[in-house]
N, C-alpha and C positions, 0 to 999 in steps of 0.2 A: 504494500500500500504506500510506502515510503515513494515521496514524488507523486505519485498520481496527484489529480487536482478535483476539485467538485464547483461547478459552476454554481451559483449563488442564484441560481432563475430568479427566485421569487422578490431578489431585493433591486433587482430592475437597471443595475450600475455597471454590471458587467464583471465586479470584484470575483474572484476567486481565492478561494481556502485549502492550502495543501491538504493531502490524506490525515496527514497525522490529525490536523483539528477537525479534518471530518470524522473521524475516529473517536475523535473526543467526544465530542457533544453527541454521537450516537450510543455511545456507553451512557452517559451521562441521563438520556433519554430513556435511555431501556432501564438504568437503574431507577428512577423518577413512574415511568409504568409500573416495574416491579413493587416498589412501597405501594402505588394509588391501587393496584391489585390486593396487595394484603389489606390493608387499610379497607375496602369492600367486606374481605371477609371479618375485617373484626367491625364492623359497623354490624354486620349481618347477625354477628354473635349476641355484640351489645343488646340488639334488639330483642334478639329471641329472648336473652335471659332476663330482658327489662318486663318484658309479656307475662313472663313465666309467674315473676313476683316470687321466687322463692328465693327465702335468703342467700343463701351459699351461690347461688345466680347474681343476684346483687351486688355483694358484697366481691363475685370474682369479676365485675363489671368496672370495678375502681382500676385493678390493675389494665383490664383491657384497653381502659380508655388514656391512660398513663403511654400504654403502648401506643397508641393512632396519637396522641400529642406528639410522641417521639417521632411518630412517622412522619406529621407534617413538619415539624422544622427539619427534617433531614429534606423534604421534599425544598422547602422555601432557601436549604442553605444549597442544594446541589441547584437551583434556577439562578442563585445570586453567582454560584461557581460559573455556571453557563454564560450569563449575563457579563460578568467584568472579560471570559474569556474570548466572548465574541466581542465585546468595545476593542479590548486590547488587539486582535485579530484584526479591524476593521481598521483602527488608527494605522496597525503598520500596514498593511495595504493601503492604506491611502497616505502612508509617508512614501512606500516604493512609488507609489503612481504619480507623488509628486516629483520624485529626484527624477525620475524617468526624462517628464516633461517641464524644466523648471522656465517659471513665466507664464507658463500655461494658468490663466483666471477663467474663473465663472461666471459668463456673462449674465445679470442680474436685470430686470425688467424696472423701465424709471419709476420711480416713486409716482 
């Protein structure tokens, strides 16, 4: 994968991301499914044993829900991972793309 490149379709500039950070952030992605998958089933649990009303349901309700908290900040800290690594991605392509063409402006419409 090392070298290959992934076109960036959807963000319209033409920028490209080597393999390696397409690599990333599809890890990054499949781990973020995998929590919001688990996180299903302990919602599912939660529910069943909240129906249920019996204590030892209840009461094993507390730790479940300790577990789906954990899940979401792992989930909000692996988007923020995502997040600074595609700005950081994006600024240095668009530093190469400036040394490339230096001078090169964007022409702006008058006020």
């Amino acid at each position: 994968m090392e070298g290959e490149t992934l076109s960036s379709g959807g963000m319209g500039n033409g920028r490209q991301m080597d393999g390696k950070m397409a690599h990333t952030f599809q890890k990054n992605f499949v781990q973020v499914q995998n929590i919001l998958d688990q996180n299903r089933l302990l919602i599912n649990e939660i529910n069943q044993n909240h129906e249920s009303k019996m204590p030892d349901n209840l009461a094993r309700n507390v730790g479940l829900i300790r577990e789906l908290n954990n899940n979401i900040r792992r989930v909000v800290d692996l988007y923020a991972h995502l997040s600074a690594s595609f700005t950081k991605s994006m600024e240095a392509s668009s530093e190469g793309n400036s040394a490339a063409k230096p001078g090169h402006k964007r022409n702006r419409p008058p006020p």
